[in-house]
C-alpha positions as CSV (number, residue, x, y, z in Angstrom):
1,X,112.5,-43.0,68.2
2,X,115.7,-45.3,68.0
3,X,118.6,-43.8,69.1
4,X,120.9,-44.7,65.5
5,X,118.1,-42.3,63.9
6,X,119.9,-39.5,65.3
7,X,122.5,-40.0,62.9
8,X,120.8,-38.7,59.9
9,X,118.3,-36.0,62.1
10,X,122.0,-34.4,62.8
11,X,122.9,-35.1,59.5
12,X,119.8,-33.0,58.4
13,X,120.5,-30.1,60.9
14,X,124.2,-29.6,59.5
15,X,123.0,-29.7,56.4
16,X,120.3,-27.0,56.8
17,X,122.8,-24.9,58.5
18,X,126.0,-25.5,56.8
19,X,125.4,-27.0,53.4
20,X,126.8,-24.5,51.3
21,X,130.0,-24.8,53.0
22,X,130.2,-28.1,53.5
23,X,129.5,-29.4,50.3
24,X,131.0,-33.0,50.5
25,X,128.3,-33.5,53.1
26,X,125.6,-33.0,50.8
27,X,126.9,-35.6,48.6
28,X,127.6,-38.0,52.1
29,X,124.1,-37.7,52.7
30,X,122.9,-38.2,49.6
31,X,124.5,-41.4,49.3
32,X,123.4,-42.2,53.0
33,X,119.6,-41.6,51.1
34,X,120.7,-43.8,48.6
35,X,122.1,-46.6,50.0
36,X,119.3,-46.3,52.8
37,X,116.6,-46.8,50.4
38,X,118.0,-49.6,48.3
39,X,117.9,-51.6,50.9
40,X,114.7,-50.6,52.1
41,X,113.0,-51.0,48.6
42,X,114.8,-54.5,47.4
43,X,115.4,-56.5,50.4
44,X,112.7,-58.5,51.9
45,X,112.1,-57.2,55.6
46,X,115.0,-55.5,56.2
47,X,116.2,-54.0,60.0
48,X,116.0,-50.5,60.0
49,X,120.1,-51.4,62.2
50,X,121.2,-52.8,58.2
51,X,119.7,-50.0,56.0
52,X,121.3,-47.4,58.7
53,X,124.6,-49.7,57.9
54,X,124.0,-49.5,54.3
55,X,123.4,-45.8,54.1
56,X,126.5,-45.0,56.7
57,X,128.6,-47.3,53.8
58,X,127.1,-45.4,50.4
59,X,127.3,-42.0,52.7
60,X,131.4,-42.5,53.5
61,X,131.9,-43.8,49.8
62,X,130.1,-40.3,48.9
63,X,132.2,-38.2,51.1
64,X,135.3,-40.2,49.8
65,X,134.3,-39.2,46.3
66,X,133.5,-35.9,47.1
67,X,137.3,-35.3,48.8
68,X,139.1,-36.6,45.4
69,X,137.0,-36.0,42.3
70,X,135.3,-32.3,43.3
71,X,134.0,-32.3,39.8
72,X,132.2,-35.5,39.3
73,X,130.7,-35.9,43.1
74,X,128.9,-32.1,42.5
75,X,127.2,-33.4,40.0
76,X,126.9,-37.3,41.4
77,X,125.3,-35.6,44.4
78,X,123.5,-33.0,42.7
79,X,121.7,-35.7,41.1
80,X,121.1,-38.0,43.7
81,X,119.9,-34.6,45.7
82,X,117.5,-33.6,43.0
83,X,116.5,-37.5,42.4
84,X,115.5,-38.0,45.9
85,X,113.7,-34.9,46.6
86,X,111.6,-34.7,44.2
87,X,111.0,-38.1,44.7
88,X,109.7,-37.9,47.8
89,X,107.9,-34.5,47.5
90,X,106.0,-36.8,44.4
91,X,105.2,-39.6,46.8
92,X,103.3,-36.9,49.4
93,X,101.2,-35.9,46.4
94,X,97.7,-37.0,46.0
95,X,97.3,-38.9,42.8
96,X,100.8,-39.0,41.9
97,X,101.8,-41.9,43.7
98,X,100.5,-44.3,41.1
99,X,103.4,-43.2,38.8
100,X,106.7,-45.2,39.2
101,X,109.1,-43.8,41.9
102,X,112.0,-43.9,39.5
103,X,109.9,-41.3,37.0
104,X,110.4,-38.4,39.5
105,X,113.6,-39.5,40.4
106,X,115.4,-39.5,37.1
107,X,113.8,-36.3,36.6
108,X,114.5,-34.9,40.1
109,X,118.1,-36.1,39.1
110,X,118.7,-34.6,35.9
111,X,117.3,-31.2,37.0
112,X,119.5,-31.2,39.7
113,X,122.9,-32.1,38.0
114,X,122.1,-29.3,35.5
115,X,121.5,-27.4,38.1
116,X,124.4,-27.6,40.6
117,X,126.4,-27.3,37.4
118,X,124.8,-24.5,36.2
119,X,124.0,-22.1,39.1
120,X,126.3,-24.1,41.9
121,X,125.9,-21.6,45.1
122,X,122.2,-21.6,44.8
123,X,121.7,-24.6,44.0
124,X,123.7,-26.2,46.6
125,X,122.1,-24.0,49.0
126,X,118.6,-25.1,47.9
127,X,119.5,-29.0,46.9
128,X,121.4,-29.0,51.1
129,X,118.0,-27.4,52.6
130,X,115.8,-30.2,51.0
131,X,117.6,-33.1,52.0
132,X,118.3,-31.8,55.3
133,X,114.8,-31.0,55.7
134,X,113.9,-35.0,54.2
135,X,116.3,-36.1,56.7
136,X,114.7,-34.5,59.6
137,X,111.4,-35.1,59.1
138,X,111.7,-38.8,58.0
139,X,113.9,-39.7,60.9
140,X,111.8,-38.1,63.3
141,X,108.7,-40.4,61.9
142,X,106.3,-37.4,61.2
143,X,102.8,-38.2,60.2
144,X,102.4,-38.8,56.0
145,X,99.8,-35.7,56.3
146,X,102.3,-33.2,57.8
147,X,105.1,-34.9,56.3
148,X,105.2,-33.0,52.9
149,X,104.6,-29.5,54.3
150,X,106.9,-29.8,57.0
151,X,109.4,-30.7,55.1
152,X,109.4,-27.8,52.6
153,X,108.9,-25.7,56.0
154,X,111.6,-26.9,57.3
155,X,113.8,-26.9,53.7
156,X,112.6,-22.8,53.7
157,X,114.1,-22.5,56.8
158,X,117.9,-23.9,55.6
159,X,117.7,-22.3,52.8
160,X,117.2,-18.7,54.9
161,X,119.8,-19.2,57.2
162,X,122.3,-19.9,54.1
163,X,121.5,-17.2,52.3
164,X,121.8,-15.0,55.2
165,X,124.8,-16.6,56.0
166,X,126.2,-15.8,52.5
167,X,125.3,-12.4,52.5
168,X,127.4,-12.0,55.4
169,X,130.4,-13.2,53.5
């Protein structure tokens, strides 16, 4: 494991923990996703040192956003959030993977602004857990036949130690 993929592992492990209070971070790291994958998907051969970059850059302009327009970076990360994850819990399904990543993304997306909009405290809760738990286990290179399991294992974890942490309150 390369020691800049840390970054997003503790990324992930604030995020399962502290999500719900930390919402700006949700929308950092969903721009880190972002900006991660775009260069990962359209450049030729990229180095996993300029998609960290690229991700680090859309993850600050993300956290920036999130400090100045409240509003509008709920429901930009909201539906980058929902885009991504159900993205990628698509992708670990057999049979699925022959429809067009962007499909479950735009969905993903759309559910998840409504969402976040809609039911906010819940749905940060559950939309933090998820990429946290992506985070984690895609960092940490797990295999692609624990990958998807793990991850909603680990995304049930966050989202128990939030709630309880909200009960508290």
């Amino acid at each position: 494991m390369e020691i800049l993929n840390l970054i997003p592992v503790a990324g992930g492990v604030a995020l399962l923990l502290f999500g719900r209070r930390l919402f700006w971070l949700l929308v950092a790291s969903a721009g880190f996703l972002a900006g991660f994958t775009f260069v990962t998907l359209f450049l030729e051969e990229p180095s996993t040192t300029s998609a960290l970059v690229a991700g680090l850059l859309a993850g600050a302009a993300g956290a920036l956003i999130a400090l100045f327009a409240q509003k509008v970076a709920v429901t930009l990360g909201g539906f980058l959030a929902g885009g991504y994850g159900l993205m990628v819990l698509a992708g670990g399904v057999p049979g699925i993977s022959s429809i067009p990543e962007w499909i479950p993304f735009l969905v993903g997306g759309v559910i998840g602004a409504f969402l976040i909009r809609i039911v906010f405290e819940w749905t940060l809760i559950v939309l933090t857990s998820l990429i946290g738990a992506i985070l984690v286990t895609h960092f940490l290179s797990v295999g692609p036949a624990f990958l998807v399991p793990l991850t909603v294992l680990v995304a049930v974890v966050g989202i128990v130690i939030q709630a309880r942490s909200k009960r508290r309150k």
